[in-house]
C-alpha positions in Angstrom: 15.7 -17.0 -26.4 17.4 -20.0 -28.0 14.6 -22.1 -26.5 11.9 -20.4 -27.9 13.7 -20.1 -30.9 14.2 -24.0 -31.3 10.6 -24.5 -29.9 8.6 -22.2 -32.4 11.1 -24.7 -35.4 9.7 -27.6 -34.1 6.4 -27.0 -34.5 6.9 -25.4 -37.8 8.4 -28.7 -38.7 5.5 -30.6 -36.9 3.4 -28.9 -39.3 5.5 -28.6 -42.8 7.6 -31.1 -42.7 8.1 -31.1 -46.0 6.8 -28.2 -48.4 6.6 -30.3 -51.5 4.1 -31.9 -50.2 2.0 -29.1 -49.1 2.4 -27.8 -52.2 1.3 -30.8 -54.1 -1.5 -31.2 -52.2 -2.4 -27.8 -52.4 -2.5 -28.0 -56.1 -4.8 -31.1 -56.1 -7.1 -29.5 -53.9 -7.1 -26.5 -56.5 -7.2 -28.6 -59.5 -9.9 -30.5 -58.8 -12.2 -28.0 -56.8 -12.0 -26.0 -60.4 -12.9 -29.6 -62.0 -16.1 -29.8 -59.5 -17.2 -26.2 -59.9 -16.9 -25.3 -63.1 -15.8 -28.2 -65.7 -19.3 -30.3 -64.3 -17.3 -32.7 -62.2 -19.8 -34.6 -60.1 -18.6 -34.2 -56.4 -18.7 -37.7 -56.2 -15.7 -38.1 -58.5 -13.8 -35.6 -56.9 -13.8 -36.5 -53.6 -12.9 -40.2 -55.0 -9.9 -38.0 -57.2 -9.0 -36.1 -53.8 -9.1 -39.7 -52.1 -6.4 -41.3 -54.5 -4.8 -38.3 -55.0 -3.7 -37.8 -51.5 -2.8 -41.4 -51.2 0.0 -41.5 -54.0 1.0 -38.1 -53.0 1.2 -39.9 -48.8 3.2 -42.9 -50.5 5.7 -40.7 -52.5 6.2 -38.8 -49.7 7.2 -41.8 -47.4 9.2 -43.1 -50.3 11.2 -40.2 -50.6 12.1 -39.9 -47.2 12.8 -43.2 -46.8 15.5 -43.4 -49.9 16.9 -40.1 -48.3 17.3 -41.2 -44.6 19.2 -44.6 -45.8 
Protein backbone atom coordinates (compact mmCIF):
# COMPACT_ATOMS: atom_id res chain seq x y z
CA UNK A 1 0.00 0.00 0.00
CA UNK A 2 2.89 2.37 0.93
CA UNK A 3 4.21 1.72 -2.63
CA UNK A 4 1.34 2.81 -4.36
CA UNK A 5 0.92 5.36 -2.12
CA UNK A 6 4.43 6.97 -2.81
CA UNK A 7 4.00 6.03 -6.53
CA UNK A 8 0.50 7.84 -7.26
CA UNK A 9 2.87 11.22 -5.21
CA UNK A 10 5.31 11.00 -7.65
CA UNK A 11 3.51 11.43 -10.45
CA UNK A 12 1.36 14.01 -8.94
CA UNK A 13 4.61 15.78 -8.42
CA UNK A 14 5.72 14.91 -12.04
CA UNK A 15 2.78 16.75 -13.04
CA UNK A 16 2.43 19.87 -10.31
CA UNK A 17 5.44 20.41 -9.29
CA UNK A 18 4.75 23.53 -8.17
CA UNK A 19 1.02 25.00 -8.00
CA UNK A 20 2.11 28.56 -8.33
CA UNK A 21 2.86 27.99 -11.44
CA UNK A 22 -0.09 26.22 -12.66
CA UNK A 23 -1.87 28.80 -11.34
CA UNK A 24 -0.08 31.59 -13.01
CA UNK A 25 -0.29 30.12 -16.06
CA UNK A 26 -3.69 29.35 -15.71
CA UNK A 27 -4.57 32.93 -15.20
CA UNK A 28 -2.58 33.98 -18.42
CA UNK A 29 -4.33 31.60 -20.36
CA UNK A 30 -7.65 33.15 -18.95
CA UNK A 31 -6.59 36.61 -19.17
CA UNK A 32 -5.67 36.77 -22.46
CA UNK A 33 -8.24 34.31 -24.11
CA UNK A 34 -10.88 37.04 -22.71
CA UNK A 35 -8.46 39.69 -24.34
CA UNK A 36 -8.77 37.69 -27.89
CA UNK A 37 -12.49 37.03 -27.58
CA UNK A 38 -14.04 39.73 -26.43
CA UNK A 39 -11.67 43.05 -25.93
CA UNK A 40 -10.73 42.63 -30.11
CA UNK A 41 -7.32 41.19 -29.47
CA UNK A 42 -5.95 39.96 -32.73
CA UNK A 43 -4.98 36.25 -32.13
CA UNK A 44 -1.75 37.11 -33.43
CA UNK A 45 -0.95 39.19 -30.32
CA UNK A 46 -2.13 36.81 -28.09
CA UNK A 47 -0.46 33.98 -28.96
CA UNK A 48 2.86 36.39 -29.09
CA UNK A 49 1.47 37.54 -25.17
CA UNK A 50 0.92 33.71 -24.31
CA UNK A 51 4.53 33.15 -25.90
CA UNK A 52 6.41 35.73 -23.48
CA UNK A 53 4.17 35.19 -20.93
CA UNK A 54 5.04 31.66 -20.35
CA UNK A 55 8.56 32.42 -20.75
CA UNK A 56 9.04 34.86 -17.73
CA UNK A 57 6.62 32.77 -15.87
CA UNK A 58 9.34 29.34 -16.96
CA UNK A 59 12.29 31.73 -15.79
CA UNK A 60 10.77 32.83 -12.45
CA UNK A 61 9.90 29.55 -11.83
CA UNK A 62 13.66 28.16 -12.27
CA UNK A 63 14.78 31.18 -10.37
CA UNK A 64 12.79 30.43 -7.52
CA UNK A 65 13.72 27.03 -7.16
CA UNK A 66 17.02 27.68 -7.65
CA UNK A 67 17.42 30.48 -4.62
CA UNK A 68 15.44 27.87 -2.53
CA UNK A 69 17.52 24.66 -3.23
CA UNK A 70 20.92 26.70 -2.29
Amino acid sequence: MEFLRTTLKELRDLFIDDGNLVFLLLSLITMISIAVKWLGLEPIFGGILLLLGYLILLAESVMRYRRKNR
